[in-house]
C-alpha positions in Angstrom: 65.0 94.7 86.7 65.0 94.6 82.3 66.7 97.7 81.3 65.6 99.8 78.7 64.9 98.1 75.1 67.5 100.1 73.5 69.8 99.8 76.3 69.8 96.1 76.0 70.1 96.0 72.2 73.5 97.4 72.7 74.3 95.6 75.1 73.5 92.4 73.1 75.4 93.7 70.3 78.7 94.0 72.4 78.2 90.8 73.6 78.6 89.1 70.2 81.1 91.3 68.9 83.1 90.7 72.2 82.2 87.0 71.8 83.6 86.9 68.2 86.7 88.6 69.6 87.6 85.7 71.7 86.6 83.0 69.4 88.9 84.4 67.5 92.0 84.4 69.6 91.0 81.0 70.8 91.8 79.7 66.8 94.4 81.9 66.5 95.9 81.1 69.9 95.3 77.3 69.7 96.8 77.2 65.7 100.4 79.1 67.0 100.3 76.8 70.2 103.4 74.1 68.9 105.4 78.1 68.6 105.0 77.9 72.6 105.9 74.4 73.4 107.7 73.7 76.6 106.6 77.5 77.8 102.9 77.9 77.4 101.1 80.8 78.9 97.4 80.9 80.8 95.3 79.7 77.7 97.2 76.9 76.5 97.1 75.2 79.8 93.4 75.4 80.0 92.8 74.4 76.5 95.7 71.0 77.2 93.5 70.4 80.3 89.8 70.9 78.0 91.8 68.4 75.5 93.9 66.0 77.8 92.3 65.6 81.4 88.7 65.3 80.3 87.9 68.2 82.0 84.0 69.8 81.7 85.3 72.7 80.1 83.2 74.4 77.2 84.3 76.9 74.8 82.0 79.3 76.8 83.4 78.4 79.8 86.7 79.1 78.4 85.3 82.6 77.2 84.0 83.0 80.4 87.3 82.9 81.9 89.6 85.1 79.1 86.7 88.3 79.4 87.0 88.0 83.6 91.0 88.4 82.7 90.2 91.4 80.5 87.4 92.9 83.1 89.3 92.3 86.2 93.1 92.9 85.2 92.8 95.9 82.7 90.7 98.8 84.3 92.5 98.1 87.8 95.7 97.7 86.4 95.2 100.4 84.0 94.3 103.0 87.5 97.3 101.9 89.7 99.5 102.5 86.3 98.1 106.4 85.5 98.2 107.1 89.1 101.8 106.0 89.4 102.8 108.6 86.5 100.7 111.3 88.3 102.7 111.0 90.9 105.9 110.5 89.7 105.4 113.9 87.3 103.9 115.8 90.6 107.1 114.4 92.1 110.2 114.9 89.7 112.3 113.5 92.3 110.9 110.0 92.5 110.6 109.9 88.5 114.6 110.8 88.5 115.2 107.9 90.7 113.1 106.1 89.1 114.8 106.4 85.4 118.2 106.8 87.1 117.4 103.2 88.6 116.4 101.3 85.7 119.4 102.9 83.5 121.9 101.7 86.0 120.1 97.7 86.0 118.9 98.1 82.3 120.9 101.0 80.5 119.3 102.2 77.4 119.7 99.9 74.9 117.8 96.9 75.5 114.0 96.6 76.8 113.2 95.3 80.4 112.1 92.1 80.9 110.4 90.5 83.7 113.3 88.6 84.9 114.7 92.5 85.6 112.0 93.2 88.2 113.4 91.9 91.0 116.4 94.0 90.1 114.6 97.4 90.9 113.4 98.0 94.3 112.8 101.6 93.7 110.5 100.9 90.7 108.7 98.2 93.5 108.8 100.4 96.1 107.0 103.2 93.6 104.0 100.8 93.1 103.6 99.4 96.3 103.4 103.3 97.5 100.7 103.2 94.7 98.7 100.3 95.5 98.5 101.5 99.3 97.4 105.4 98.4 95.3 104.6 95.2 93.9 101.6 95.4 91.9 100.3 92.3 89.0 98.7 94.3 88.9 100.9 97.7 86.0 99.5 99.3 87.0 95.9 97.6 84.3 93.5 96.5 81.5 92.7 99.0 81.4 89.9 101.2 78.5 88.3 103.5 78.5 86.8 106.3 77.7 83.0 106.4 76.5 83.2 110.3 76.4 85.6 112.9 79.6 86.5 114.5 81.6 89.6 116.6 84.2 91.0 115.8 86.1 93.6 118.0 83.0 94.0 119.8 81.0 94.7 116.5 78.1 92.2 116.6 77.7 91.1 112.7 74.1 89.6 112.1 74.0 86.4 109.2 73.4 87.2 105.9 75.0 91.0 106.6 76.9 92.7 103.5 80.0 93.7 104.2 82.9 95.8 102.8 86.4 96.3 103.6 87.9 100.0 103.2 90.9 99.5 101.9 91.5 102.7 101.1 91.0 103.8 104.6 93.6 101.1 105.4 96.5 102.5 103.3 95.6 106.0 104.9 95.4 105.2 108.8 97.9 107.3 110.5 98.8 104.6 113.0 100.1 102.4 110.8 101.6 104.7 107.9 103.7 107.8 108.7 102.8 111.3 107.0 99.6 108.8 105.1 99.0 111.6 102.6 102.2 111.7 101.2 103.3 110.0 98.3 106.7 108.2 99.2 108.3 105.0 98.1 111.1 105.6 99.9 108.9 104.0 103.2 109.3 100.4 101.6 112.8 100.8 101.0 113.9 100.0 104.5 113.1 98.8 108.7 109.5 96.6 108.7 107.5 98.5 106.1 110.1 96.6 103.2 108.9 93.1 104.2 105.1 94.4 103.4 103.7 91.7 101.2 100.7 93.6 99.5 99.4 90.2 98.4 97.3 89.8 101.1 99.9 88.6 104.2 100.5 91.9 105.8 96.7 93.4 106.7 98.8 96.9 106.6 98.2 96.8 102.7 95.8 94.5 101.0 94.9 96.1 97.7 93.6 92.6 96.4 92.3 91.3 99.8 93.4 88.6 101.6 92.1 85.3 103.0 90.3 82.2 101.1 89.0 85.5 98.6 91.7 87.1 97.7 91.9 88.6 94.1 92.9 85.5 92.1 94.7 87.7 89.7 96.9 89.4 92.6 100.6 88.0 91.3 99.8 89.1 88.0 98.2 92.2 88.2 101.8 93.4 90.3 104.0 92.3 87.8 101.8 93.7 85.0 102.1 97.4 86.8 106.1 96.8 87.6 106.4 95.8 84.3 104.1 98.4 82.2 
């Protein structure tokens, strides 16, 4: 369904000025690349594989990929981030932990770095806490089903859309004690501080879990430790 004319003018505008954007920090990127040698980052592998392994990749395909980086890992990240510092300022406690922790790995006169994160449970435990009581995507991304199938006595017909509530998830009081609460102090210790929330533990799965799992999982959990 065509949306209104001047709807889709805009649209077509933002499209090339987002399209000149990342043409240009593919030639800026690609002219600093010999500054990265021996540590290259996301876009330098993909343009040594367009270059080096023959590889079908166009410039738009290229594009493609940078603006699904942008769409997918900015607006999410960017909600688990401001609802952490809600909570932390409606919770003085957890924010004085919190800075108490990092001066005690960090101190106060040098910047974290990522190789620090490992270092901070609390500051891990804060956005776990985070990702299980405000997820970004709480219904997640749709899925079908390929064929008919039951599960837990649910018949599911082929070709059904299907959502997971992963919000509902990080709230059931079987599985999470006081649900409502906002406490990091629950993946601190006993079985909740194995929890993987990349998809291994059903418990939380803010990026899904299986075959479709969020692609951008790792980095989108070490961009809200870090930020």
């Amino acid at each position: 369904m065509d949306g209104h004319p001047r709807d889709r003018a805009r649209d077509e505008a933002l499209h090339k000025k987002f399209d000149k954007l990342l043409t240009r920090m593919i030639e800026e990127h690609t002219a600093s690349a010999h500054e990265r040698k021996g540590n290259p980052d996301f876009l330098d592998v993909v343009m040594a594989i367009k270059k080096f392994y023959r590889e079908k990749l166009t410039l738009t395909n290229i594009k493609a990929l940078l603006q699904n980086l942008f769409a997918a890992g900015t607006d999410t990240s960017a909600s688990i981030i401001e609802w952490s510092l809600a909570e932390m300022l409606k919770n003085p406690s957890i924010l004085k932990r919190a800075q108490e922790e990092m001066d005690h790995v960090i101190g106060r006169n040098r910047r974290l770095v990522e190789s620090d994160l490992p270092k901070l449970p609390y500051l891990q435990a804060i956005c776990k806490e985070s990702l299980r009581k405000h997820p970004s995507t709480p219904l997640n991304l749709p899925r079908v089903s390929t064929q008919a199938c039951e599960v837990n006595g649910y018949y599911i017909p082929e070709n059904t859309r299907l959502s997971v509530n992963i919000w509902a998830i990080g709230r059931d009081p079987d599985v999470w004690e006081n649900p409502e609460e906002f406490r990091p102090e629950r993946f601190l210790s006993g079985r909740n501080a194995k929890i993987d929330p990349r998809g291994n533990d059903f418990e939380l799965i803010p990026f899904g879990a299986g075959r479709r799992i969020c692609a951008g999982a790792r980095m989108g959990i070490v961009l809200v430790e870090y930020i």
